[in-house]
PQR file with spaces between the fields and no chain letter, atoms N, CA, C, O and H, PARSE charges and radii, in Angstrom:
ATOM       1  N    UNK     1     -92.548   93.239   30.792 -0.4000 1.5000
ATOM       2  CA   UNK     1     -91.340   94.024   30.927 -0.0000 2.0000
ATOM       3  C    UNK     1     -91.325   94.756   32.275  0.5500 1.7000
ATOM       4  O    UNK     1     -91.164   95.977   32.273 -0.5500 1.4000
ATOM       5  N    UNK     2     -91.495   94.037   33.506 -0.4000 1.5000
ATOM       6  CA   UNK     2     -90.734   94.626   34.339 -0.0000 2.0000
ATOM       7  C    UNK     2     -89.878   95.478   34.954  0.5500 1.7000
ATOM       8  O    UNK     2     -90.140   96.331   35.802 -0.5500 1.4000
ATOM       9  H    UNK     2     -91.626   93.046   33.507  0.4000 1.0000
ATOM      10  N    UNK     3     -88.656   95.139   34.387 -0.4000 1.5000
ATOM      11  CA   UNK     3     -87.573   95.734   34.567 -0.0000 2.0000
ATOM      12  C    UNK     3     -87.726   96.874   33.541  0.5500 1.7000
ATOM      13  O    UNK     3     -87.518   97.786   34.341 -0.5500 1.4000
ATOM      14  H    UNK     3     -88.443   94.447   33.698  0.4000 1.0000
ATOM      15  N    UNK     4     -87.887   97.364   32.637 -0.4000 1.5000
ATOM      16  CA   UNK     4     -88.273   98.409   32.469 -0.0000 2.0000
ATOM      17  C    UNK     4     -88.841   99.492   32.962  0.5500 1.7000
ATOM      18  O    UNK     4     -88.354  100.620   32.879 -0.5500 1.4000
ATOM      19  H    UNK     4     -88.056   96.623   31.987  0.4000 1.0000
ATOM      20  N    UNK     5     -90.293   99.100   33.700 -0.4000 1.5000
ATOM      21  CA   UNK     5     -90.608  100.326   34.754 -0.0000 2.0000
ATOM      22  C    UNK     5     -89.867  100.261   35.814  0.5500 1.7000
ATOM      23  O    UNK     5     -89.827  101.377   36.332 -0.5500 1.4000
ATOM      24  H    UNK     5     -90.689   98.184   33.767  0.4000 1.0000
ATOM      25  N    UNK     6     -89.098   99.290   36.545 -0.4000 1.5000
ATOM      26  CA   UNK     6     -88.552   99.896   37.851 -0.0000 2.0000
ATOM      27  C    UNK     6     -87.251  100.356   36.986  0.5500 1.7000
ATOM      28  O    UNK     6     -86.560  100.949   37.814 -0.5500 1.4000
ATOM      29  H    UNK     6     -89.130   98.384   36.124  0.4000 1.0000
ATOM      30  N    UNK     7     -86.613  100.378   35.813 -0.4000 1.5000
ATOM      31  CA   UNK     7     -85.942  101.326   35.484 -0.0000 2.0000
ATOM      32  C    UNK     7     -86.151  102.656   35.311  0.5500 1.7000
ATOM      33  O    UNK     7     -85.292  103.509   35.537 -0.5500 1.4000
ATOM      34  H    UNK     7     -87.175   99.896   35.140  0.4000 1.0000
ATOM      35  N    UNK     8     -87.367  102.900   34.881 -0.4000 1.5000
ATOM      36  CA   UNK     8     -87.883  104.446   34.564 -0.0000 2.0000
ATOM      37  C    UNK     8     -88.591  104.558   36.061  0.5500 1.7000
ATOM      38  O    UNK     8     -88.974  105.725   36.149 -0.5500 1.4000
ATOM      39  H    UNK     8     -88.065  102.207   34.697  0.4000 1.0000
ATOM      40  N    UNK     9     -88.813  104.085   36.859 -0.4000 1.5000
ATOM      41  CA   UNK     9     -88.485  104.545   38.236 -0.0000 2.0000
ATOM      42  C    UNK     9     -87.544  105.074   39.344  0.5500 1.7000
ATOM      43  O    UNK     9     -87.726  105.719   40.377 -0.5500 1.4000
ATOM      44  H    UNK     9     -88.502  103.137   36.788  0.4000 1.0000
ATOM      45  N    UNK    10     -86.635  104.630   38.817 -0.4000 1.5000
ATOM      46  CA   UNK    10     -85.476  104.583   39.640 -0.0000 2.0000
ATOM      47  C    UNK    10     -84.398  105.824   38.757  0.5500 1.7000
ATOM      48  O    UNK    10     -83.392  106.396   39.177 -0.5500 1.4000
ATOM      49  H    UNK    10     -86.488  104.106   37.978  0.4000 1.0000
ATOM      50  N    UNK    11     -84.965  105.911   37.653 -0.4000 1.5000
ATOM      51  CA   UNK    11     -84.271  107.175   36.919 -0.0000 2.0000
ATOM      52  C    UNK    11     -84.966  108.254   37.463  0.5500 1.7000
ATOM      53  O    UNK    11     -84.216  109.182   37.767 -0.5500 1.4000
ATOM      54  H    UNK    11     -85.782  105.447   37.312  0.4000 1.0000
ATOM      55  N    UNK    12     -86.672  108.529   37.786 -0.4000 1.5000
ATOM      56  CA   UNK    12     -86.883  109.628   38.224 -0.0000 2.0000
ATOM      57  C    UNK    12     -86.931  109.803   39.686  0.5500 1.7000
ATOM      58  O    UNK    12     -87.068  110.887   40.252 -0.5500 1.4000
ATOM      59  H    UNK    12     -87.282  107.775   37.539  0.4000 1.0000
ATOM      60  N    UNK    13     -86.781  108.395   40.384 -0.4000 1.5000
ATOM      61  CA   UNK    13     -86.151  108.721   41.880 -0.0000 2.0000
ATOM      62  C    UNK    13     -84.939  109.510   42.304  0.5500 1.7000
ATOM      63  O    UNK    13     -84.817  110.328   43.216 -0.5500 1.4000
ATOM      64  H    UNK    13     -86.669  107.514   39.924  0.4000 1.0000
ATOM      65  N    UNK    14     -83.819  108.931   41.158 -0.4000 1.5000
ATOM      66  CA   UNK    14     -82.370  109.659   40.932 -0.0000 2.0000
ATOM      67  C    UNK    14     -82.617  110.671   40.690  0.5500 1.7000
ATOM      68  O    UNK    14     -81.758  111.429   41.142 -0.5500 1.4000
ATOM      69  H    UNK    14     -83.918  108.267   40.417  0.4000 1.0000
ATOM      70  N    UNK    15     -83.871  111.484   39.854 -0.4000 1.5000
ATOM      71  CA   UNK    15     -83.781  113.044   39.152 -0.0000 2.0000
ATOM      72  C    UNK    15     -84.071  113.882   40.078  0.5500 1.7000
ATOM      73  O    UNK    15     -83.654  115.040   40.104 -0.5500 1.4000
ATOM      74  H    UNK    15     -84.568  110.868   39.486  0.4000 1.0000
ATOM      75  N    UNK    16     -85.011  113.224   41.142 -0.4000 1.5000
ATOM      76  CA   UNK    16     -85.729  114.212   41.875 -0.0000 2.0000
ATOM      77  C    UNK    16     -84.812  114.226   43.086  0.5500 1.7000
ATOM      78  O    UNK    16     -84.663  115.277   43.711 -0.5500 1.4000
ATOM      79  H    UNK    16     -85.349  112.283   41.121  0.4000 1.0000
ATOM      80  N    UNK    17     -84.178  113.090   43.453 -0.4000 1.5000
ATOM      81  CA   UNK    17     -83.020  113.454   44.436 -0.0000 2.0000
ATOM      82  C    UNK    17     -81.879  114.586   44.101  0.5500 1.7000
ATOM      83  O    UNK    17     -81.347  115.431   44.820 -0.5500 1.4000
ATOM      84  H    UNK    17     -84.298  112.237   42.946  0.4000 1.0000
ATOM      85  N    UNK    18     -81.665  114.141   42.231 -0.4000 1.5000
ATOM      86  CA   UNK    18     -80.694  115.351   42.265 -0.0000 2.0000
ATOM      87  C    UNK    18     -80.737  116.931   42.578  0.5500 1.7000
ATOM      88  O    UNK    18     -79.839  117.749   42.779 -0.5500 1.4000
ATOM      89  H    UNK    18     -82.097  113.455   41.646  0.4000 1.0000
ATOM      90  N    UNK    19     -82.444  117.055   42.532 -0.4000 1.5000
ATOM      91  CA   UNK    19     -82.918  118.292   42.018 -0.0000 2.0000
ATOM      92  C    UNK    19     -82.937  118.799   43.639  0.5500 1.7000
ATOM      93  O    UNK    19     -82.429  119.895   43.876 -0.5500 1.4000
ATOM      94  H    UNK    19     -83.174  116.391   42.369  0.4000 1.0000
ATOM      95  N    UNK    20     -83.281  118.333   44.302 -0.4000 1.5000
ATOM      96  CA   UNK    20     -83.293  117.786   45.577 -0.0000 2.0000
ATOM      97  C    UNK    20     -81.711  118.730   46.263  0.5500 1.7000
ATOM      98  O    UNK    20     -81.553  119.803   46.845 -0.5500 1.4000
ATOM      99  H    UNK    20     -83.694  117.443   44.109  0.4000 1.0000
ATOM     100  N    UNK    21     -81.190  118.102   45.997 -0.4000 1.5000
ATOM     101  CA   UNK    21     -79.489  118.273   46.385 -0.0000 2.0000
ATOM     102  C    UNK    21     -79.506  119.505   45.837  0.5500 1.7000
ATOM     103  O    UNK    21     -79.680  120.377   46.688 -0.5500 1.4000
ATOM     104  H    UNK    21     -81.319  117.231   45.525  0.4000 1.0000
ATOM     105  N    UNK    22     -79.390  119.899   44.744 -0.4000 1.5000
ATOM     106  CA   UNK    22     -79.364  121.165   44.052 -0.0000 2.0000
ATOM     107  C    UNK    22     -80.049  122.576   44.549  0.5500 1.7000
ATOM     108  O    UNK    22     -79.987  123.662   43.972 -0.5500 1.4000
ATOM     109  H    UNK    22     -79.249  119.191   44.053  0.4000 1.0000
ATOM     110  N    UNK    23     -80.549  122.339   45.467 -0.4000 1.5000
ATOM     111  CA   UNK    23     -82.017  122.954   45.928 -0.0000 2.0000
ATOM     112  C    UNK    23     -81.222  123.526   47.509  0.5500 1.7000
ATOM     113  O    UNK    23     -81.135  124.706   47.849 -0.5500 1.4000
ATOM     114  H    UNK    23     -80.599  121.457   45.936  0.4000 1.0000
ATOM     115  N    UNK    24     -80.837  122.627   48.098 -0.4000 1.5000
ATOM     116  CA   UNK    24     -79.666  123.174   49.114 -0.0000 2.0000
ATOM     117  C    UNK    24     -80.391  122.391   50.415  0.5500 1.7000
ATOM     118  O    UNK    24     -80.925  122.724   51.473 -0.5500 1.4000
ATOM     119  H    UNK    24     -80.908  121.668   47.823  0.4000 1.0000
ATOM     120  N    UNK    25     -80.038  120.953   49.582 -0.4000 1.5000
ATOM     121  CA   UNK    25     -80.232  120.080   51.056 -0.0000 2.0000
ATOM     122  C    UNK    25     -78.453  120.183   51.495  0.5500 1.7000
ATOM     123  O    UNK    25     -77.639  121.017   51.098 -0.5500 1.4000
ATOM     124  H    UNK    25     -79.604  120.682   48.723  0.4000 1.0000
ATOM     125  N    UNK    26     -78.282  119.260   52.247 -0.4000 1.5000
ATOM     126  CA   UNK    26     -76.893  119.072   53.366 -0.0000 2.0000
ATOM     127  C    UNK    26     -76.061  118.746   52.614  0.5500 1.7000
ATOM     128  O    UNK    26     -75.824  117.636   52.138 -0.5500 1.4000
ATOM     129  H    UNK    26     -78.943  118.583   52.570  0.4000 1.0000
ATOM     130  N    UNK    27     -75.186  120.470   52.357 -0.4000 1.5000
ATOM     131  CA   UNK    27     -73.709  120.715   51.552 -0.0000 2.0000
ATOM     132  C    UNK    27     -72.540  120.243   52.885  0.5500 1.7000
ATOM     133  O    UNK    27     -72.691  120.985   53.855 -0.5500 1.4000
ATOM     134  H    UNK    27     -75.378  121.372   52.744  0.4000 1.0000
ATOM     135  N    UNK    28     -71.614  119.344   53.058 -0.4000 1.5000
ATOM     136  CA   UNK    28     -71.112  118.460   54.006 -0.0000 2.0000
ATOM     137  C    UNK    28     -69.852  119.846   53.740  0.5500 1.7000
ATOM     138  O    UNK    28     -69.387  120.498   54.676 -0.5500 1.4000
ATOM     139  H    UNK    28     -71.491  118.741   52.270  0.4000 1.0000
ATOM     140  N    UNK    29     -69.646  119.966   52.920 -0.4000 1.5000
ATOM     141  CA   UNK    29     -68.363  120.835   52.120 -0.0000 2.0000
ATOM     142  C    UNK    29     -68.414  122.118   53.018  0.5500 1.7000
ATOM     143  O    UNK    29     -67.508  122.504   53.757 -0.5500 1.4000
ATOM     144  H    UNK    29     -70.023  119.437   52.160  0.4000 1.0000
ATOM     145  N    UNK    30     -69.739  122.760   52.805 -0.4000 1.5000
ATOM     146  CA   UNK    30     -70.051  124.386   53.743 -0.0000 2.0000
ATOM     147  C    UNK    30     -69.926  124.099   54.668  0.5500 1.7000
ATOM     148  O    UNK    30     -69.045  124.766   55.210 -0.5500 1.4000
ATOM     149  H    UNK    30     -70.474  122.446   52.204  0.4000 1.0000
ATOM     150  N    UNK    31     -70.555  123.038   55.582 -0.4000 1.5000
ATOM     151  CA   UNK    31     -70.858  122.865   56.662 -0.0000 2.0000
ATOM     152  C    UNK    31     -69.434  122.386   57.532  0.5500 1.7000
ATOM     153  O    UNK    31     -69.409  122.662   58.732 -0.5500 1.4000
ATOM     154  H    UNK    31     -71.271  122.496   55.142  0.4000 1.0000
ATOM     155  N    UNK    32     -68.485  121.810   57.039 -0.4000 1.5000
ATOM     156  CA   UNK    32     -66.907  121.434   57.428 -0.0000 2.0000
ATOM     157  C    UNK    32     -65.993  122.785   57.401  0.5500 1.7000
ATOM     158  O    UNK    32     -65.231  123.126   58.306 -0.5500 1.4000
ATOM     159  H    UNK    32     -68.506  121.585   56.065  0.4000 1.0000
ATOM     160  N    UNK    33     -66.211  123.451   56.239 -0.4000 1.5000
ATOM     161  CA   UNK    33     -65.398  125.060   56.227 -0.0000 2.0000
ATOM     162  C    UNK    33     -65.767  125.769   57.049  0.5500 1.7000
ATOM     163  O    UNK    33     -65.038  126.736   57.268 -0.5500 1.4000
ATOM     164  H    UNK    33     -66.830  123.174   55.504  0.4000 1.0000
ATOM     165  N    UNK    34     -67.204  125.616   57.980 -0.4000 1.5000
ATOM     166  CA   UNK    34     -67.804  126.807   58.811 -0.0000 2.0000
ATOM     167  C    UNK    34     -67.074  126.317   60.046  0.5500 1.7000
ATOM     168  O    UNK    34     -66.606  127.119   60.854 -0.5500 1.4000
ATOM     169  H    UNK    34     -67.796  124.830   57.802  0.4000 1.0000
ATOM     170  N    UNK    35     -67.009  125.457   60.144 -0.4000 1.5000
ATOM     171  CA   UNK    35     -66.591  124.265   61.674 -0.0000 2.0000
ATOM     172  C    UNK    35     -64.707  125.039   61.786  0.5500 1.7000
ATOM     173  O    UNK    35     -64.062  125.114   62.832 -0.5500 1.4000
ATOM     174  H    UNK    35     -67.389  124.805   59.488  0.4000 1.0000
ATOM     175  N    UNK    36     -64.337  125.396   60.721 -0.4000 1.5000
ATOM     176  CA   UNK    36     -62.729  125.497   60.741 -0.0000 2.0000
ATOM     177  C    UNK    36     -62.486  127.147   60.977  0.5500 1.7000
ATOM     178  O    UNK    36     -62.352  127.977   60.078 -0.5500 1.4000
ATOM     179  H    UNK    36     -64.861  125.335   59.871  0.4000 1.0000
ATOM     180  N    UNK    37     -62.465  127.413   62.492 -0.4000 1.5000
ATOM     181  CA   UNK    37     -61.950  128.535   62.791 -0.0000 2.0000
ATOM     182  C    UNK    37     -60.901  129.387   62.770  0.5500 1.7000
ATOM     183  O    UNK    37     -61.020  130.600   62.601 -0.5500 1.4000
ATOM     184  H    UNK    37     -62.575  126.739   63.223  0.4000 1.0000
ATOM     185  N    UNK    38     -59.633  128.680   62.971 -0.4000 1.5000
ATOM     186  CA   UNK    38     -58.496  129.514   63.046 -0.0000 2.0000
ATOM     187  C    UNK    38     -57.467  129.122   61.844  0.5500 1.7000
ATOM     188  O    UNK    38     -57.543  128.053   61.240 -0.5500 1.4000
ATOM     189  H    UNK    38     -59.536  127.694   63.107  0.4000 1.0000
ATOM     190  N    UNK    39     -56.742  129.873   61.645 -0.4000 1.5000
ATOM     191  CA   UNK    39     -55.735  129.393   60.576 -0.0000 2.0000
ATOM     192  C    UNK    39     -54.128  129.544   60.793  0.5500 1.7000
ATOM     193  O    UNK    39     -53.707  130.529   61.400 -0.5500 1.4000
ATOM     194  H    UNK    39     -56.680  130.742   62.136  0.4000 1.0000
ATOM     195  N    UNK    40     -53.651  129.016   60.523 -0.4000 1.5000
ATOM     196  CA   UNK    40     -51.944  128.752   60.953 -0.0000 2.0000
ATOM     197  C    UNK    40     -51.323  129.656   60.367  0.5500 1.7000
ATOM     198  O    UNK    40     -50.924  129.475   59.216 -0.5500 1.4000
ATOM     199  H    UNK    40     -53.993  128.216   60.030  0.4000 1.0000
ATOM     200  N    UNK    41     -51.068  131.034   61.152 -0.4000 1.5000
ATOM     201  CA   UNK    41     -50.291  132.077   60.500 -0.0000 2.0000
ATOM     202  C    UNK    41     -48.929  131.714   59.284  0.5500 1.7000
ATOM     203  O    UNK    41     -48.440  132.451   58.428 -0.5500 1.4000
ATOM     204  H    UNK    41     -51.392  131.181   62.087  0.4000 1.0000
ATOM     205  N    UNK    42     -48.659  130.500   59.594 -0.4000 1.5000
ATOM     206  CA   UNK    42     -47.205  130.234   58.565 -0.0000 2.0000
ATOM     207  C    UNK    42     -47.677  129.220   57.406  0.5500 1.7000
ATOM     208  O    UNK    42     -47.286  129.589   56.299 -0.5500 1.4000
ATOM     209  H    UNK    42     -49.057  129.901   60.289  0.4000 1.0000
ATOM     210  N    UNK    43     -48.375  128.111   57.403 -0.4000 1.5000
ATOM     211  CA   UNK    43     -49.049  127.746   56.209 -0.0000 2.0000
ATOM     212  C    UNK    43     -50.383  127.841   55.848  0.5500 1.7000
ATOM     213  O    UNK    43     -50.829  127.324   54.824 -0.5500 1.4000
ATOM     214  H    UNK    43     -48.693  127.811   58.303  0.4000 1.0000
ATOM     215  N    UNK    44     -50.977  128.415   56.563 -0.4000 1.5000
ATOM     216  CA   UNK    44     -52.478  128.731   56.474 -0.0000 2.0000
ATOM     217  C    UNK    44     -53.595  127.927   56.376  0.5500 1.7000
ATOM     218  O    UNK    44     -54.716  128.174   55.931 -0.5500 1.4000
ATOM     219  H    UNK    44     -50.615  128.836   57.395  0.4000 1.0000
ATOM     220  N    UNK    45     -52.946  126.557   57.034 -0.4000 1.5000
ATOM     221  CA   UNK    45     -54.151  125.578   57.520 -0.0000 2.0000
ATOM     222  C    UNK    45     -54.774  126.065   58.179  0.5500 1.7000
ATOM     223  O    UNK    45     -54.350  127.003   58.854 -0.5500 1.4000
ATOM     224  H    UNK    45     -52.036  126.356   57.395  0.4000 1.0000
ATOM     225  N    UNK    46     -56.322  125.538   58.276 -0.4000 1.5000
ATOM     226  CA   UNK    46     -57.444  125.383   58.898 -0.0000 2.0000
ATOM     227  C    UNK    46     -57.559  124.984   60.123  0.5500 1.7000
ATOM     228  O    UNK    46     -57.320  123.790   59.944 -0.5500 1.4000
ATOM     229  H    UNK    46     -56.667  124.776   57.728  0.4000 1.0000
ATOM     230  N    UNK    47     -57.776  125.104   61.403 -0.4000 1.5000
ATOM     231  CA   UNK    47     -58.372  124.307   62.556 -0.0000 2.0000
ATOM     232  C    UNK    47     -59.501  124.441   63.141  0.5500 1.7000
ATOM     233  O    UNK    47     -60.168  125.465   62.987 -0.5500 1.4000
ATOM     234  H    UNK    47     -57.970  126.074   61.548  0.4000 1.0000
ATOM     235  N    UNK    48     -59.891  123.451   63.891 -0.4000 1.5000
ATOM     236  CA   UNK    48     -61.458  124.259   64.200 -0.0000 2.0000
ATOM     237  C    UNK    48     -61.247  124.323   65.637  0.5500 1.7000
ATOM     238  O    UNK    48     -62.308  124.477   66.241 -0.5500 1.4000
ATOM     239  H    UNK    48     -59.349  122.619   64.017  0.4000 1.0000
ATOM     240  N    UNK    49     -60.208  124.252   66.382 -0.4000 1.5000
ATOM     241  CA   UNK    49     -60.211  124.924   67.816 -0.0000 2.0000
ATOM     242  C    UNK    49     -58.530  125.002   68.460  0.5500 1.7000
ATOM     243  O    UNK    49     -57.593  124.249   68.196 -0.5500 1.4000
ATOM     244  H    UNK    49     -59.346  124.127   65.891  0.4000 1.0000
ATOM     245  N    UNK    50     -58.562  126.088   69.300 -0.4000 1.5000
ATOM     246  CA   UNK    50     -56.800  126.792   69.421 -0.0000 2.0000
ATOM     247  C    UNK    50     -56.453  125.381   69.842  0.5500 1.7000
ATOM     248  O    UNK    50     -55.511  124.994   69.152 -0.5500 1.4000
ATOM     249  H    UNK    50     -59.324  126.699   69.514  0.4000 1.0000
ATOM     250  N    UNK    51     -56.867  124.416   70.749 -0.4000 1.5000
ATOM     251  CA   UNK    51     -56.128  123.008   71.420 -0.0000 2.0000
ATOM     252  C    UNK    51     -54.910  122.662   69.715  0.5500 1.7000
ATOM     253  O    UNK    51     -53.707  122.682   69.455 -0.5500 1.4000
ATOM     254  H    UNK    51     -57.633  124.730   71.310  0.4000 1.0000
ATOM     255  N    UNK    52     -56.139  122.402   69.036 -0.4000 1.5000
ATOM     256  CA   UNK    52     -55.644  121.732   67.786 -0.0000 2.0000
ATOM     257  C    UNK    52     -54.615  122.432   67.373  0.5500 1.7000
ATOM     258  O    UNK    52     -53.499  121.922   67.468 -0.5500 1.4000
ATOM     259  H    UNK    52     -57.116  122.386   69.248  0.4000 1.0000
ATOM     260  N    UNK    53     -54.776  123.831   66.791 -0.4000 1.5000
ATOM     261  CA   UNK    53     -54.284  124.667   66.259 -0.0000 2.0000
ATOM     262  C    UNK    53     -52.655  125.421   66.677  0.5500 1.7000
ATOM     263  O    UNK    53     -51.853  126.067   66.002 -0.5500 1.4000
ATOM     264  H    UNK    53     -55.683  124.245   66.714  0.4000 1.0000
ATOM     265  N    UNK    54     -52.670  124.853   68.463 -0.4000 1.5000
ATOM     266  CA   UNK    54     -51.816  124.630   68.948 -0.0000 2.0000
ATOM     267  C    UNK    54     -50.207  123.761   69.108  0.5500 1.7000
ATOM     268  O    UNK    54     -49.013  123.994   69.296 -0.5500 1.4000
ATOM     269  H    UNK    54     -53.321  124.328   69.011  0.4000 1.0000
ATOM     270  N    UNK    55     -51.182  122.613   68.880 -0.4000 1.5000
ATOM     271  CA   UNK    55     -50.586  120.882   68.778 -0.0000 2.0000
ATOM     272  C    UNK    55     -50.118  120.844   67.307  0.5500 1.7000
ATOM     273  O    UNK    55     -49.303  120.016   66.902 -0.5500 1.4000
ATOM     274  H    UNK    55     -52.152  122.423   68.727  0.4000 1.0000
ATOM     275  N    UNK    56     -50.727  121.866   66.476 -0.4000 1.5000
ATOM     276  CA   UNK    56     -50.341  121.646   64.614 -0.0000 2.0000
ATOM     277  C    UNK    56     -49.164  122.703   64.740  0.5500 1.7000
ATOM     278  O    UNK    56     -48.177  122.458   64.046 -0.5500 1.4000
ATOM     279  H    UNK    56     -51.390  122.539   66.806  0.4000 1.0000
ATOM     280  N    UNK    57     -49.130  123.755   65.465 -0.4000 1.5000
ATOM     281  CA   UNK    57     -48.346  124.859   65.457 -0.0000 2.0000
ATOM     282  C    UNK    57     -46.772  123.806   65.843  0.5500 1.7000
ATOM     283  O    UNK    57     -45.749  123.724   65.163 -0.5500 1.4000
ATOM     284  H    UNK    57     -49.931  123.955   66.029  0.4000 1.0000
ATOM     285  N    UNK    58     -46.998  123.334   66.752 -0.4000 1.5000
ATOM     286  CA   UNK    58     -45.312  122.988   67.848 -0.0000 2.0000
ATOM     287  C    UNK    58     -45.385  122.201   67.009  0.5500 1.7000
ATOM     288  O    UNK    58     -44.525  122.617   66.233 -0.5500 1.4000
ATOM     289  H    UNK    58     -47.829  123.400   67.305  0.4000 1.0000
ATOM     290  N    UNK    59     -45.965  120.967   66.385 -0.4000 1.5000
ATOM     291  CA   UNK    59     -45.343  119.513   65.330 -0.0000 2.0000
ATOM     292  C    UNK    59     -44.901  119.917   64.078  0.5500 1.7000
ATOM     293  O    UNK    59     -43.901  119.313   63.691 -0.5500 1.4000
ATOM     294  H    UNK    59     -46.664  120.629   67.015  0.4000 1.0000
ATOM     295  N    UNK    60     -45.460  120.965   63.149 -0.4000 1.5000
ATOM     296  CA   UNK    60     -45.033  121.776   62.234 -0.0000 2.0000
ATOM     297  C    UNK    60     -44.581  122.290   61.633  0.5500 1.7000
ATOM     298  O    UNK    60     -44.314  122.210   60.434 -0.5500 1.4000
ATOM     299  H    UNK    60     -46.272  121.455   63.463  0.4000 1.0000
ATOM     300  N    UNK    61     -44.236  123.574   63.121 -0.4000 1.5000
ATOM     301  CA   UNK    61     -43.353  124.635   62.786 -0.0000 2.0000
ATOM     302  C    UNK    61     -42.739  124.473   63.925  0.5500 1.7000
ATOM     303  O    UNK    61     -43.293  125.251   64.702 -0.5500 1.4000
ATOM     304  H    UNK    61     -44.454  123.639   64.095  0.4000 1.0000
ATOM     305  N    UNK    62     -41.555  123.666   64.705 -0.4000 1.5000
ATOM     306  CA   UNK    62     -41.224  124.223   65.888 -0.0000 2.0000
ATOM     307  C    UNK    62     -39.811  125.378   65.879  0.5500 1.7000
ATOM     308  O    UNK    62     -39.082  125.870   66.741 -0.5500 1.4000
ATOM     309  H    UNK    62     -41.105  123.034   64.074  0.4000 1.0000
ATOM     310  N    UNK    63     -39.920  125.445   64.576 -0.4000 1.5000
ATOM     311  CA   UNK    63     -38.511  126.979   64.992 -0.0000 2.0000
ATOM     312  C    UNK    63     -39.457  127.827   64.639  0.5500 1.7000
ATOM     313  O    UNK    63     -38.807  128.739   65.150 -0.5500 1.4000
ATOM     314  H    UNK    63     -40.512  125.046   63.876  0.4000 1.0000
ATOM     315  N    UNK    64     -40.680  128.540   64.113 -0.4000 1.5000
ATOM     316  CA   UNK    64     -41.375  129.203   64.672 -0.0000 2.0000
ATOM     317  C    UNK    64     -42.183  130.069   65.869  0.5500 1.7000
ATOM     318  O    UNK    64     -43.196  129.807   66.517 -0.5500 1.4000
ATOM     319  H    UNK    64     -41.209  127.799   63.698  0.4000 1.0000
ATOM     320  N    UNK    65     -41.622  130.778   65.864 -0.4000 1.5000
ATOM     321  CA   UNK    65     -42.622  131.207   67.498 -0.0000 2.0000
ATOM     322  C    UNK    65     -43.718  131.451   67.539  0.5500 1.7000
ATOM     323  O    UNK    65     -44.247  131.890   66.517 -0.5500 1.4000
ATOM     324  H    UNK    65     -40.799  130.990   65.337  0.4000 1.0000
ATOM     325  N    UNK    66     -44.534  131.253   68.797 -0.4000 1.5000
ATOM     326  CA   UNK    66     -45.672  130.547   68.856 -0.0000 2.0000
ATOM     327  C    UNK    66     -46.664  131.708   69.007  0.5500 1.7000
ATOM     328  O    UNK    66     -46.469  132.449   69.970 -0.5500 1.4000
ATOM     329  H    UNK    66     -44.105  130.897   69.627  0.4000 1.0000
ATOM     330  N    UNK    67     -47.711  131.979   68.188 -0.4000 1.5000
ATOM     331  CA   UNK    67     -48.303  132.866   67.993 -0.0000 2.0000
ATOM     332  C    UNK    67     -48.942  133.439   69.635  0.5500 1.7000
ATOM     333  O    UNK    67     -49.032  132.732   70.638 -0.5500 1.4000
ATOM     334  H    UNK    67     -47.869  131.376   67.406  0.4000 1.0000
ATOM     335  N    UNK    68     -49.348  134.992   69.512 -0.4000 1.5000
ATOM     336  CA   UNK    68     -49.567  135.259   71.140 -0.0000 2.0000
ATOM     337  C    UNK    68     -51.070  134.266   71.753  0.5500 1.7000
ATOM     338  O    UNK    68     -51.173  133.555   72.752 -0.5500 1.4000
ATOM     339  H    UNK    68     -49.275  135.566   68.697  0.4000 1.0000
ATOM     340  N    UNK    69     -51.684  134.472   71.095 -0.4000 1.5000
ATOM     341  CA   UNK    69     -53.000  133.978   70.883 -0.0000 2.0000
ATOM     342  C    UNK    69     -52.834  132.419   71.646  0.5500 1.7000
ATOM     343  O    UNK    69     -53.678  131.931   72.398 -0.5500 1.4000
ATOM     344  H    UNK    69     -51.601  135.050   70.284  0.4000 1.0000
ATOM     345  N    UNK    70     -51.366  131.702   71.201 -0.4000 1.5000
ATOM     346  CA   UNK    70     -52.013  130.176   71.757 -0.0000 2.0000
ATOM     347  C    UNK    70     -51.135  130.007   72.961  0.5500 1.7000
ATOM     348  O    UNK    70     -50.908  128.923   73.499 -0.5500 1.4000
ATOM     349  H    UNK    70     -50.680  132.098   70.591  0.4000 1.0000
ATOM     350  N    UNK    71     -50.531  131.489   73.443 -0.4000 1.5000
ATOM     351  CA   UNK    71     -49.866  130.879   74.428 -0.0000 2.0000
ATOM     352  C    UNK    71     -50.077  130.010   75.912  0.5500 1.7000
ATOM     353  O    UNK    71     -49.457  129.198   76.599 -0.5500 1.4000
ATOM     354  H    UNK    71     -50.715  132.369   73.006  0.4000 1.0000
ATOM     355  N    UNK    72     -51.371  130.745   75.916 -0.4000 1.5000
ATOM     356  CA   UNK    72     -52.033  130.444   77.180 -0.0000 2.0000
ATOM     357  C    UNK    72     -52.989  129.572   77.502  0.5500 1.7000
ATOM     358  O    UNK    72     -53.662  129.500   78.530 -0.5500 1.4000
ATOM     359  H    UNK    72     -51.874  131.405   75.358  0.4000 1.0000
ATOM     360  N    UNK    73     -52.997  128.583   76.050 -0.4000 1.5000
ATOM     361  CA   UNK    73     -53.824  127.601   75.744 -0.0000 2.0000
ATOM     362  C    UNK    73     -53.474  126.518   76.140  0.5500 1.7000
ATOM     363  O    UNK    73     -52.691  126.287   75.219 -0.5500 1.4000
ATOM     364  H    UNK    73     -52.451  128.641   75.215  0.4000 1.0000
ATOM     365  N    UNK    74     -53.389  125.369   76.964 -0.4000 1.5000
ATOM     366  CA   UNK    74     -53.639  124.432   77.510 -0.0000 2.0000
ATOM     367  C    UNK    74     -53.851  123.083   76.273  0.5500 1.7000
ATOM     368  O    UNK    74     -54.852  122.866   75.590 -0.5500 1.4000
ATOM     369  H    UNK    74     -54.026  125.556   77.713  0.4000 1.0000
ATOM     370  N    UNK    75     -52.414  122.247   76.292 -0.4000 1.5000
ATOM     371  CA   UNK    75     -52.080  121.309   74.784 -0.0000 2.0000
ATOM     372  C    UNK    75     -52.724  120.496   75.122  0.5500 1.7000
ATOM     373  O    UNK    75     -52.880  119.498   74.419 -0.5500 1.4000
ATOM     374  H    UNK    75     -51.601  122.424   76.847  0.4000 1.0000
């Protein structure tokens, strides 16, 4: 029976990876929310730099006026 132990192998390879993960290996989730700096005063998206945050502002919202912050930012 073979396949039996590389089944009960491969179940505690899976356990210890989970435990693993659980433990606070690489959360992709934290690590993407930390990256997202500014937020769009009118729907409150996320960006992670004024260029962007800029370019989302004018395609968006363009009867909005343009917050002071991105005026001087370079599209």
């Amino acid at each position: 029976m073979a396949r039996g132990h590389q089944k009960i192998q491969a179940q505690q390879k899976n356990a210890k990876k989970q435990e693993d993960a659980k433990k606070g290996g690489s959360d992709q989730k934290a690590a993407a929310l930390k990256a997202l700096k500014h937020q769009c005063t009118v729907c409150k998206a996320m960006m992670p730099d004024p260029k962007t945050y800029k370019q989302h502002f004018q395609s968006r919202h363009p009867k909005s006026d343009l917050p002071a912050e991105l005026v001087e930012v370079a599209a």
